[in-house]
C-alpha positions as CSV (number, residue, x, y, z in Angstrom):
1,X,31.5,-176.6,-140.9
2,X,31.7,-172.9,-139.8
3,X,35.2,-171.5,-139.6
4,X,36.8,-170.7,-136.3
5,X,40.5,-170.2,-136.9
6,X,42.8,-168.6,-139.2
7,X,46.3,-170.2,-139.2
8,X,49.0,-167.0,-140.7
9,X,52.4,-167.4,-142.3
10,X,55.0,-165.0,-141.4
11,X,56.9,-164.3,-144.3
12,X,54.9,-163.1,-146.9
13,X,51.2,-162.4,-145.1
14,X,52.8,-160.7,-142.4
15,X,56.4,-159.7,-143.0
16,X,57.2,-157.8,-146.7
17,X,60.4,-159.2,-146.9
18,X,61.3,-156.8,-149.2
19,X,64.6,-155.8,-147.3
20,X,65.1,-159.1,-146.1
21,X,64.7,-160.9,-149.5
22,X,67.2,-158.2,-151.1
23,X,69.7,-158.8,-148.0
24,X,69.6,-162.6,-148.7
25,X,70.2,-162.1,-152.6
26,X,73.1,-160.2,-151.7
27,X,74.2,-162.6,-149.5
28,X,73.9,-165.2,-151.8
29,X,75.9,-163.4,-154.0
30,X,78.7,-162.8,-152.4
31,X,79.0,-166.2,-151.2
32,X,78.8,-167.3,-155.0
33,X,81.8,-164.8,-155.9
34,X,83.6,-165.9,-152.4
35,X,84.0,-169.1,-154.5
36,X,85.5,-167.4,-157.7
37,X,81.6,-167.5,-159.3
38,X,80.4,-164.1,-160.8
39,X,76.6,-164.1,-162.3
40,X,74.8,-162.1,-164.1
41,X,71.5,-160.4,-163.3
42,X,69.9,-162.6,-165.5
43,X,71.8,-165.8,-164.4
44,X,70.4,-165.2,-161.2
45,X,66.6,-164.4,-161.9
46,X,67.0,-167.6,-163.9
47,X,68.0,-169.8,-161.1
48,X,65.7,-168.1,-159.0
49,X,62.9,-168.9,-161.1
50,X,64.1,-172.7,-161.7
51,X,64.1,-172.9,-157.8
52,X,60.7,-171.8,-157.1
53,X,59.3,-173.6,-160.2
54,X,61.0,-177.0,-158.8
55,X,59.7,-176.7,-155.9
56,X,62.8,-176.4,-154.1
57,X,62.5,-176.9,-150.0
58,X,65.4,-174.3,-149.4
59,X,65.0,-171.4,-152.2
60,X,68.4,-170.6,-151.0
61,X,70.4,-173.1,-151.2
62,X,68.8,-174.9,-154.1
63,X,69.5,-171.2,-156.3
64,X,73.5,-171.8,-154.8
65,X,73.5,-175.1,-155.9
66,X,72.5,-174.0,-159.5
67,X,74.6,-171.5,-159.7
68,X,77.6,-173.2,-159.0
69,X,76.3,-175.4,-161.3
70,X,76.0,-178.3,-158.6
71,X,79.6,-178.6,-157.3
72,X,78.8,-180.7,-154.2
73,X,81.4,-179.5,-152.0
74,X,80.5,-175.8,-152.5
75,X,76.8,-176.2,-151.8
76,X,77.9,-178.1,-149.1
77,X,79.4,-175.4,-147.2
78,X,76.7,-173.6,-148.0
79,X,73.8,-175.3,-146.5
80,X,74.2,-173.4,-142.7
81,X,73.8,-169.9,-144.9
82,X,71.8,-167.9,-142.1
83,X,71.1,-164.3,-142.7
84,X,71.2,-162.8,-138.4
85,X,69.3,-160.1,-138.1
86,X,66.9,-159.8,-141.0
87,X,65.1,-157.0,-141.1
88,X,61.3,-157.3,-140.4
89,X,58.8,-155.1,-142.1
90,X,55.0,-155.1,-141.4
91,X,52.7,-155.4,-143.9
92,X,50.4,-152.4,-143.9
93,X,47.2,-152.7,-143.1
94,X,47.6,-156.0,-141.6
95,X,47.3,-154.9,-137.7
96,X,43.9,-153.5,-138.2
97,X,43.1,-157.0,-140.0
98,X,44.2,-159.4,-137.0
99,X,42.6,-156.8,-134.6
100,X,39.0,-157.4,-136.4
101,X,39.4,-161.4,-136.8
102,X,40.5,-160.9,-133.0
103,X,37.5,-159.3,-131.6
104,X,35.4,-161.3,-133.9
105,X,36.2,-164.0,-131.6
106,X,38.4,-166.0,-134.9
107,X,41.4,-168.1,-133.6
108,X,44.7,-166.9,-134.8
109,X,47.6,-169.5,-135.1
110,X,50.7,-169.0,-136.8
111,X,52.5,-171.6,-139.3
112,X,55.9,-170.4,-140.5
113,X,59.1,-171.5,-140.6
114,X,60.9,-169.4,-138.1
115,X,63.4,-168.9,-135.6
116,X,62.1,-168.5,-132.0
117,X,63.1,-164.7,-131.8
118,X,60.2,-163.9,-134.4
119,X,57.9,-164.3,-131.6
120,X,59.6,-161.8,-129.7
121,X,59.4,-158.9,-132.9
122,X,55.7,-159.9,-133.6
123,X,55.3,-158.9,-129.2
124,X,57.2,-155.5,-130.1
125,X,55.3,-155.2,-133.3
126,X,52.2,-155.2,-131.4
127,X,50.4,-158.0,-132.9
128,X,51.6,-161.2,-131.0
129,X,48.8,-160.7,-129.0
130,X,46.3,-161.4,-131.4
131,X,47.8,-165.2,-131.7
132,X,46.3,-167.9,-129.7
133,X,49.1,-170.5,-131.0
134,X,52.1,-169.0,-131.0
135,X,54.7,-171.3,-131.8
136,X,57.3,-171.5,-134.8
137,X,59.4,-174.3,-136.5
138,X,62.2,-173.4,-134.2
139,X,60.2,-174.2,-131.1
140,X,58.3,-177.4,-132.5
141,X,60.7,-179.3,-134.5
142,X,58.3,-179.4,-137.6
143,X,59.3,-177.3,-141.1
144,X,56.5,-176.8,-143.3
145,X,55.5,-178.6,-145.9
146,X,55.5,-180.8,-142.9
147,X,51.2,-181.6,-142.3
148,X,52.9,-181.9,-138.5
149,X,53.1,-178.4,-138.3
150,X,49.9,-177.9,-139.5
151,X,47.8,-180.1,-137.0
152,X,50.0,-179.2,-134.1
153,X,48.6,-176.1,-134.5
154,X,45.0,-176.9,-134.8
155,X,45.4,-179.1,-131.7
156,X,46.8,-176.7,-129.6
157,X,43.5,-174.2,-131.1
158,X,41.5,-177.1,-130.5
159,X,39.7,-176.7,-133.9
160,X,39.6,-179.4,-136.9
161,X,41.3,-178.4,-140.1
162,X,37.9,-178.0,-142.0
163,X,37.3,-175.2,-139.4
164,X,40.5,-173.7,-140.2
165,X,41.7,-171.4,-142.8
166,X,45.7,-171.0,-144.0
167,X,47.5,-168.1,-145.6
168,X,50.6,-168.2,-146.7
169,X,52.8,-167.1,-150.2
170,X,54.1,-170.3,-151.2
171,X,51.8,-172.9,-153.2
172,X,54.4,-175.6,-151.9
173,X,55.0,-174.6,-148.3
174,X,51.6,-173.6,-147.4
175,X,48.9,-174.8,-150.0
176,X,49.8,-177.9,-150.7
177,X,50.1,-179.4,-147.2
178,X,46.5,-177.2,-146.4
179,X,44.9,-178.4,-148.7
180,X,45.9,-182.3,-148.1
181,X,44.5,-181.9,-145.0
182,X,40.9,-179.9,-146.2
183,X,42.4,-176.6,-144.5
184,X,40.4,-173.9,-146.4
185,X,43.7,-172.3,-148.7
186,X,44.3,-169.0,-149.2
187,X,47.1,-167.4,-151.2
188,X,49.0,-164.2,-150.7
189,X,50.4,-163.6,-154.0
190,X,54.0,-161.4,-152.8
191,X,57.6,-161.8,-152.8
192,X,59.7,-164.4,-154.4
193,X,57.8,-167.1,-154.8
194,X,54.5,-164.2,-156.0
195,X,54.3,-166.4,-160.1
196,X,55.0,-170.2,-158.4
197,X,51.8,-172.2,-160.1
198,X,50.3,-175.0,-159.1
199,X,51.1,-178.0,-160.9
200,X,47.7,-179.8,-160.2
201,X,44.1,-179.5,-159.1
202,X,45.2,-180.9,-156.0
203,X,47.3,-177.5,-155.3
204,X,45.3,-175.0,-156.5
205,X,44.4,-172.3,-153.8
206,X,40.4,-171.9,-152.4
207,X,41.7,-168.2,-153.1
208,X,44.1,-166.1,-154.1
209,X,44.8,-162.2,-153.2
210,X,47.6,-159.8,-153.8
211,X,46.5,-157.2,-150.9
212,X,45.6,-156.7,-147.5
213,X,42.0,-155.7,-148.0
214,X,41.7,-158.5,-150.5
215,X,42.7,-160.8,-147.8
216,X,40.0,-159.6,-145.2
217,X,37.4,-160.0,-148.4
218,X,38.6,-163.8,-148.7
219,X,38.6,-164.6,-145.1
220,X,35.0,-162.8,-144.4
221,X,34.0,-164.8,-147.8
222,X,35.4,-167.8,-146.4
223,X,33.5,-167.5,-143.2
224,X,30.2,-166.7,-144.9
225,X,30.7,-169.4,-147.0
226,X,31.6,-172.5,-143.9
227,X,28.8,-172.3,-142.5
Protein backbone atom coordinates (compact mmCIF):
# COMPACT_ATOMS: atom_id res chain seq x y z
CA UNK A 1 0.00 0.00 0.00
CA UNK A 2 1.65 3.29 -1.24
CA UNK A 3 2.50 5.80 1.44
CA UNK A 4 0.57 9.02 1.73
CA UNK A 5 1.38 10.57 5.16
CA UNK A 6 4.24 11.16 7.33
CA UNK A 7 3.15 11.56 11.07
CA UNK A 8 6.42 13.89 12.90
CA UNK A 9 7.36 14.05 16.58
CA UNK A 10 8.25 17.24 17.95
CA UNK A 11 10.98 16.75 20.27
CA UNK A 12 13.65 15.11 18.82
CA UNK A 13 12.77 15.13 14.76
CA UNK A 14 11.93 18.65 14.93
CA UNK A 15 13.10 20.35 18.00
CA UNK A 16 17.07 19.73 19.20
CA UNK A 17 16.29 20.00 22.59
CA UNK A 18 19.67 20.57 23.31
CA UNK A 19 18.88 23.79 25.50
CA UNK A 20 15.83 22.52 26.62
CA UNK A 21 17.13 19.05 27.69
CA UNK A 22 20.11 20.92 29.59
CA UNK A 23 17.48 23.47 31.18
CA UNK A 24 15.42 20.37 32.50
CA UNK A 25 18.69 18.60 33.97
CA UNK A 26 19.25 21.57 35.76
CA UNK A 27 16.04 21.87 36.95
CA UNK A 28 15.99 18.57 38.03
CA UNK A 29 18.85 19.22 39.91
CA UNK A 30 18.12 21.78 41.88
CA UNK A 31 14.89 20.34 42.85
CA UNK A 32 17.00 17.24 44.08
CA UNK A 33 19.29 19.59 46.31
CA UNK A 34 16.00 21.75 47.28
CA UNK A 35 15.48 18.43 49.18
CA UNK A 36 18.95 18.23 50.97
CA UNK A 37 19.99 15.55 47.86
CA UNK A 38 23.42 16.44 46.10
CA UNK A 39 24.54 13.95 43.09
CA UNK A 40 27.17 13.41 41.37
CA UNK A 41 27.67 13.69 37.54
CA UNK A 42 27.87 10.20 37.40
CA UNK A 43 24.85 9.51 39.82
CA UNK A 44 22.95 11.31 37.46
CA UNK A 45 23.99 9.88 34.00
CA UNK A 46 23.31 6.66 35.90
CA UNK A 47 19.70 7.33 36.68
CA UNK A 48 19.35 8.78 33.49
CA UNK A 49 20.30 5.83 31.72
CA UNK A 50 18.17 3.34 34.23
CA UNK A 51 15.20 5.60 33.17
CA UNK A 52 15.36 5.36 29.54
CA UNK A 53 16.45 1.66 29.73
CA UNK A 54 13.13 1.03 31.91
CA UNK A 55 11.16 2.42 29.79
CA UNK A 56 10.07 5.01 32.05
CA UNK A 57 6.77 7.06 30.82
CA UNK A 58 8.09 10.39 32.49
CA UNK A 59 12.09 10.46 31.99
CA UNK A 60 11.73 13.11 34.48
CA UNK A 61 10.17 12.11 37.14
CA UNK A 62 11.12 8.55 37.06
CA UNK A 63 15.27 9.96 37.16
CA UNK A 64 13.76 12.13 40.53
CA UNK A 65 12.39 9.24 41.91
CA UNK A 66 15.70 7.30 41.66
CA UNK A 67 17.59 9.80 42.85
CA UNK A 68 15.93 10.24 45.94
CA UNK A 69 16.15 6.80 46.00
CA UNK A 70 12.15 6.46 45.94
CA UNK A 71 11.08 8.53 48.87
CA UNK A 72 7.35 8.68 47.98
CA UNK A 73 6.52 11.92 49.36
CA UNK A 74 9.40 13.72 47.58
CA UNK A 75 8.59 12.33 44.18
CA UNK A 76 5.32 13.24 44.97
CA UNK A 77 5.73 16.77 44.97
CA UNK A 78 7.58 16.40 42.19
CA UNK A 79 5.29 14.98 39.69
CA UNK A 80 3.69 18.74 38.36
CA UNK A 81 7.69 19.62 37.55
CA UNK A 82 7.00 21.79 34.37
CA UNK A 83 9.81 23.59 32.72
CA UNK A 84 7.68 27.26 31.25
CA UNK A 85 9.30 28.47 28.59
CA UNK A 86 11.63 25.90 27.08
CA UNK A 87 13.60 26.97 24.54
CA UNK A 88 12.75 25.62 21.00
CA UNK A 89 15.49 25.03 18.57
CA UNK A 90 14.95 23.89 14.92
CA UNK A 91 16.62 21.20 13.58
CA UNK A 92 18.60 22.24 10.56
CA UNK A 93 17.83 21.22 7.54
CA UNK A 94 14.48 20.07 8.52
CA UNK A 95 12.35 23.16 6.80
CA UNK A 96 13.64 22.38 3.45
CA UNK A 97 12.61 18.56 4.28
CA UNK A 98 8.79 19.28 5.17
CA UNK A 99 8.78 21.80 2.26
CA UNK A 100 9.65 18.87 -0.34
CA UNK A 101 7.23 16.06 1.40
CA UNK A 102 4.76 19.12 1.16
CA UNK A 103 4.85 19.90 -2.41
CA UNK A 104 5.17 16.22 -3.11
CA UNK A 105 1.68 16.20 -2.16
CA UNK A 106 2.71 13.68 1.33
CA UNK A 107 0.40 14.38 4.37
CA UNK A 108 2.12 15.77 7.37
CA UNK A 109 0.63 15.02 10.88
CA UNK A 110 2.18 15.66 14.04
CA UNK A 111 2.26 13.08 17.19
CA UNK A 112 3.96 14.53 20.17
CA UNK A 113 3.39 15.06 23.45
CA UNK A 114 2.98 18.77 23.73
CA UNK A 115 1.47 21.67 25.22
CA UNK A 116 -0.96 23.63 22.86
CA UNK A 117 1.50 26.68 22.63
CA UNK A 118 3.92 24.42 20.49
CA UNK A 119 1.54 24.97 17.62
CA UNK A 120 1.86 28.53 17.89
CA UNK A 121 6.14 28.39 17.74
CA UNK A 122 5.99 25.78 14.89
CA UNK A 123 3.40 29.02 12.97
CA UNK A 124 6.35 31.49 13.93
CA UNK A 125 8.99 28.95 13.00
CA UNK A 126 7.54 28.85 9.65
CA UNK A 127 6.71 25.28 9.22
CA UNK A 128 3.17 24.81 10.81
CA UNK A 129 1.99 25.19 7.56
CA UNK A 130 3.31 22.23 6.16
CA UNK A 131 1.00 20.10 8.77
CA UNK A 132 -2.29 18.89 7.75
CA UNK A 133 -3.06 17.54 11.45
CA UNK A 134 -2.11 19.76 13.69
CA UNK A 135 -3.07 18.81 17.00
CA UNK A 136 -0.90 17.86 20.21
CA UNK A 137 -1.56 15.88 23.45
CA UNK A 138 -2.67 19.01 25.11
CA UNK A 139 -5.44 19.52 22.75
CA UNK A 140 -6.60 15.79 22.28
CA UNK A 141 -6.36 14.26 25.70
CA UNK A 142 -4.18 11.28 24.41
CA UNK A 143 -0.21 10.94 25.54
CA UNK A 144 1.80 8.72 23.49
CA UNK A 145 2.52 5.52 23.86
CA UNK A 146 -1.21 5.89 23.74
CA UNK A 147 -2.22 3.99 19.87
CA UNK A 148 -5.21 6.75 20.45
CA UNK A 149 -3.05 9.39 19.53
CA UNK A 150 -1.79 7.63 16.79
CA UNK A 151 -5.19 6.82 14.87
CA UNK A 152 -6.67 10.06 15.77
CA UNK A 153 -4.31 11.42 13.64
CA UNK A 154 -4.67 9.20 10.74
CA UNK A 155 -8.42 9.75 10.90
CA UNK A 156 -8.29 13.23 10.85
CA UNK A 157 -5.53 12.67 7.53
CA UNK A 158 -7.94 10.24 6.37
CA UNK A 159 -5.19 7.62 5.62
CA UNK A 160 -4.76 3.97 7.12
CA UNK A 161 -1.74 3.39 9.32
CA UNK A 162 -0.09 1.14 6.58
CA UNK A 163 -0.16 4.31 4.44
CA UNK A 164 1.48 6.20 7.09
CA UNK A 165 4.92 6.58 8.18
CA UNK A 166 6.10 7.79 12.06
CA UNK A 167 9.28 9.54 13.24
CA UNK A 168 10.08 9.97 16.37
CA UNK A 169 13.43 9.49 18.99
CA UNK A 170 12.00 7.24 21.50
CA UNK A 171 11.70 3.32 20.72
CA UNK A 172 8.98 3.47 23.58
CA UNK A 173 6.96 6.52 22.83
CA UNK A 174 6.93 6.43 19.13
CA UNK A 175 8.07 2.88 17.81
CA UNK A 176 6.47 0.77 19.73
CA UNK A 177 2.90 1.97 19.53
CA UNK A 178 3.72 2.49 15.39
CA UNK A 179 4.66 -0.43 14.93
CA UNK A 180 1.59 -2.26 16.84
CA UNK A 181 -0.41 -0.66 14.60
CA UNK A 182 1.70 -1.52 11.07
CA UNK A 183 2.74 2.39 10.90
CA UNK A 184 5.88 2.17 8.80
CA UNK A 185 8.73 3.17 11.96
CA UNK A 186 11.36 5.35 11.58
CA UNK A 187 13.90 6.33 14.21
CA UNK A 188 15.71 9.64 14.78
CA UNK A 189 18.51 8.52 16.76
CA UNK A 190 19.18 12.25 19.01
CA UNK A 191 18.85 13.48 22.48
CA UNK A 192 18.38 11.63 25.62
CA UNK A 193 16.86 8.79 24.84
CA UNK A 194 19.69 8.61 21.25
CA UNK A 195 21.21 4.47 22.88
CA UNK A 196 17.34 3.29 24.19
CA UNK A 197 17.27 -0.39 22.42
CA UNK A 198 14.65 -2.34 21.62
CA UNK A 199 13.95 -5.10 23.82
CA UNK A 200 12.21 -7.25 21.01
CA UNK A 201 11.59 -7.92 17.34
CA UNK A 202 8.31 -6.45 18.01
CA UNK A 203 10.14 -2.89 18.68
CA UNK A 204 12.73 -2.79 16.35
CA UNK A 205 12.49 0.34 13.98
CA UNK A 206 11.70 -0.15 9.85
CA UNK A 207 14.73 2.41 10.09
CA UNK A 208 16.91 4.13 11.86
CA UNK A 209 18.90 7.64 11.02
CA UNK A 210 20.93 10.09 13.04
CA UNK A 211 20.60 13.16 10.44
CA UNK A 212 18.38 15.18 8.47
CA UNK A 213 19.44 14.06 5.04
CA UNK A 214 19.36 10.53 6.33
CA UNK A 215 15.81 11.05 7.18
CA UNK A 216 14.71 12.31 3.69
CA UNK A 217 16.75 9.02 2.29
CA UNK A 218 14.48 6.79 4.69
CA UNK A 219 11.23 8.49 3.94
CA UNK A 220 11.89 8.66 -0.12
CA UNK A 221 13.03 4.77 0.48
CA UNK A 222 10.05 4.17 2.36
CA UNK A 223 7.84 5.55 -0.40
CA UNK A 224 9.58 3.71 -3.12
CA UNK A 225 9.36 0.78 -1.25
CA UNK A 226 5.04 1.03 -0.31
CA UNK A 227 4.06 0.78 -3.34
Amino acid sequence: MPVRAVLIDVGGPLDTEVSAEALIDRQIRLALSAEGIDVSDEEYEAANRWAIDSFAWNTYQAIFWRLSGGDREMAARFRHFSVPNRPFQLRPGISELLATLHARGILLGLAANQPAKTLTTLDELGIGRYFSHREVSAIHGFRKPDVRLFLRACEELGVSPAETIMVGDRIDNDIVPANSLGIYSILFRTGRHIHQQPRSLDEVPRAEVHDVPQLAAAILAALETCT
